[in-house]
C-alpha positions in Angstrom: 0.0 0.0 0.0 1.2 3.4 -1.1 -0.5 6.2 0.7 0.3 9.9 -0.7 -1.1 13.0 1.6 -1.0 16.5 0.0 -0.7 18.6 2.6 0.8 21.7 0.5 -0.5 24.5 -1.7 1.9 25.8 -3.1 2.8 23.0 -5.8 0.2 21.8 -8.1 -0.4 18.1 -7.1 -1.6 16.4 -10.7 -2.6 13.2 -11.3 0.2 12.6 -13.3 2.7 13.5 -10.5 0.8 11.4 -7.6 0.7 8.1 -9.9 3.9 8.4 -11.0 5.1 8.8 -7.4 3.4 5.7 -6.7 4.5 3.8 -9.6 8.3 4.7 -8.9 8.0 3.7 -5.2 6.6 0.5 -6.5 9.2 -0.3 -9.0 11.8 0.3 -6.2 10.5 -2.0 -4.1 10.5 -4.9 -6.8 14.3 -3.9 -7.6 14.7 -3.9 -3.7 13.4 -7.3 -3.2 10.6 -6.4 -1.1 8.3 -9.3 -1.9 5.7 -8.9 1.1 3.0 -6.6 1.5 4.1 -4.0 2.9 3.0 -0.1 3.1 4.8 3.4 2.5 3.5 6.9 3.4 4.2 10.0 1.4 3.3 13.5 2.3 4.1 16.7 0.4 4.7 19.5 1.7 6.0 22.8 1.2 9.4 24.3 2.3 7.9 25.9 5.6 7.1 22.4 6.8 9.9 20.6 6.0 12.4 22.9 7.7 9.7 22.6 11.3 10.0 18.8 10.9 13.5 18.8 10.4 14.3 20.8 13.0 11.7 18.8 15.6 13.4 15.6 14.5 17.3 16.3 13.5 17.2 19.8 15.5 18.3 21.2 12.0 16.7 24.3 11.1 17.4 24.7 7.6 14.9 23.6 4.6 15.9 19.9 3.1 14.5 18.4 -0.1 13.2 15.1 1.7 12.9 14.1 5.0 12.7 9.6 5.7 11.1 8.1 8.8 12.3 4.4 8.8 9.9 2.0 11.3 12.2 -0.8 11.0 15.8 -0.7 12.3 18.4 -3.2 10.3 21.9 -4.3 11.4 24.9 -2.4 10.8 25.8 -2.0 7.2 22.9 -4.2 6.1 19.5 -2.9 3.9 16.2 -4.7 3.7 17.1 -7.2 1.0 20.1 -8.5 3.1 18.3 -9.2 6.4 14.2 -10.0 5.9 14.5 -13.3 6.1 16.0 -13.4 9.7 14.3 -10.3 10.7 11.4 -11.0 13.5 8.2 -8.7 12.7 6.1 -8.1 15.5 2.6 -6.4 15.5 4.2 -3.2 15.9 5.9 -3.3 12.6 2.3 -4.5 11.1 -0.8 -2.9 10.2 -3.6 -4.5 8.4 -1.2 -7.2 7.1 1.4 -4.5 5.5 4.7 -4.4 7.0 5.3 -0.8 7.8 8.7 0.4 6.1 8.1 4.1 6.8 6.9 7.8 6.2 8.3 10.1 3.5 8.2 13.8 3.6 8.5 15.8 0.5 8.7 19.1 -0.2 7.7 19.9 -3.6 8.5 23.2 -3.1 12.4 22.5 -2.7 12.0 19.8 -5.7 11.1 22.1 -8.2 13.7 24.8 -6.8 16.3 22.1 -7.4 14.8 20.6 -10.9 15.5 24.3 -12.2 18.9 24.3 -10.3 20.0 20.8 -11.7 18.2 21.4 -15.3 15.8 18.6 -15.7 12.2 18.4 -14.5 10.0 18.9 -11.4 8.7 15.3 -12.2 12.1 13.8 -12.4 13.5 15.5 -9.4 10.5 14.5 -7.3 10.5 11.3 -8.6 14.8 11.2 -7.5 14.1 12.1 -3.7 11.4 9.8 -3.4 13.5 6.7 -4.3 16.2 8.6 -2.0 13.9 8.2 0.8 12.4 4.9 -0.2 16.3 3.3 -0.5 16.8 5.2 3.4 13.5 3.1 4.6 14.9 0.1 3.4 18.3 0.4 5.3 20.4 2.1 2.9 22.6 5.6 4.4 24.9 7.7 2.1 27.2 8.3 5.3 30.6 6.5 4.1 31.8 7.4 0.7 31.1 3.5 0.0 27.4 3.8 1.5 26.8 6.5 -0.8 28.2 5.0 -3.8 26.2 2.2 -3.5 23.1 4.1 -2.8 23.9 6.5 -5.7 24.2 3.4 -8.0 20.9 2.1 -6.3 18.9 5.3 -7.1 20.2 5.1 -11.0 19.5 1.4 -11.3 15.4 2.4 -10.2 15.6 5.6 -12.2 16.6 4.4 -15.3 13.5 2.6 -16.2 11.8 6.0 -16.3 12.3 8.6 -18.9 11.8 12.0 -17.5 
């Protein structure tokens, strides 16, 4: 289950944009490995919001792009793929038969700031941070030079079967 919340008004939210979302969080999930039912939570907001939330959760107060809230915690160095088959799940990590990976925050204000900073599109750039955040909810971190090269590569494997 993939549950998007607009919660902004400062970004048109089309159809378009909301099912592709949805369709790019799926896709990374099949590249991922993630063959259970499980259930991801997007909300976009604007750049106001982001920066509270960030600073309530990482006491940063500056605006970010994406903001991930991971429900499950995985061993050192290890992502989803490496470690579901050993890992316990309790109720808590359940609802309605969906294994809870997490909660995305988006600010598609910031995404279309940075899709004309970068030179490609709103769509893409949105479509970038939300497999960002999806790779961080299944265990991946861009830390370590080698964490983030692997979760760079990661992110380009997903990407590439869309053309944005």
């Amino acid at each position: 289950m993939i549950f998007i919340d607009n919660r902004q008004d400062k970004i048109q939210v089309t159809d378009n944009l909301e099912n592709t979302i949805k369709d790019v969080i799926q896709h990374a999930l099949d590249v991922e490995d993630v063959k259970i039912p499980c259930e991801v939570s997007v909300i976009f907001i604007d750049n106001d919001s982001i920066r509270t939330i960030n600073k309530e959760n990482r006491n940063i107060d500056k605006v970010t792009d994406v903001l991930s809230f991971p429900m499950l915690e995985y061993p050192e160095g290890k992502v989803f793929k490496q470690c579901y088959l050993e890992y316990e799940f309790d109720e808590s990590d359940m609802d309605n038969g969906n294994l809870v990976l997490g909660d995305i925050a988006l600010s598609l204000e910031k995404a279309e700031e940075q899709s004309t900073e970068f030179g490609h599109s709103f769509l893409r750039e949105a479509c970038y941070l939300t497999v960002h955040s999806v790779l961080h909810l299944l265990g991946y971190d861009h830390m370590k030079e080698d964490e983030k090269k692997l979760m760079r590569e990661r992110e380009e494997e997903i990407l590439k079967k869309f053309e944005f």
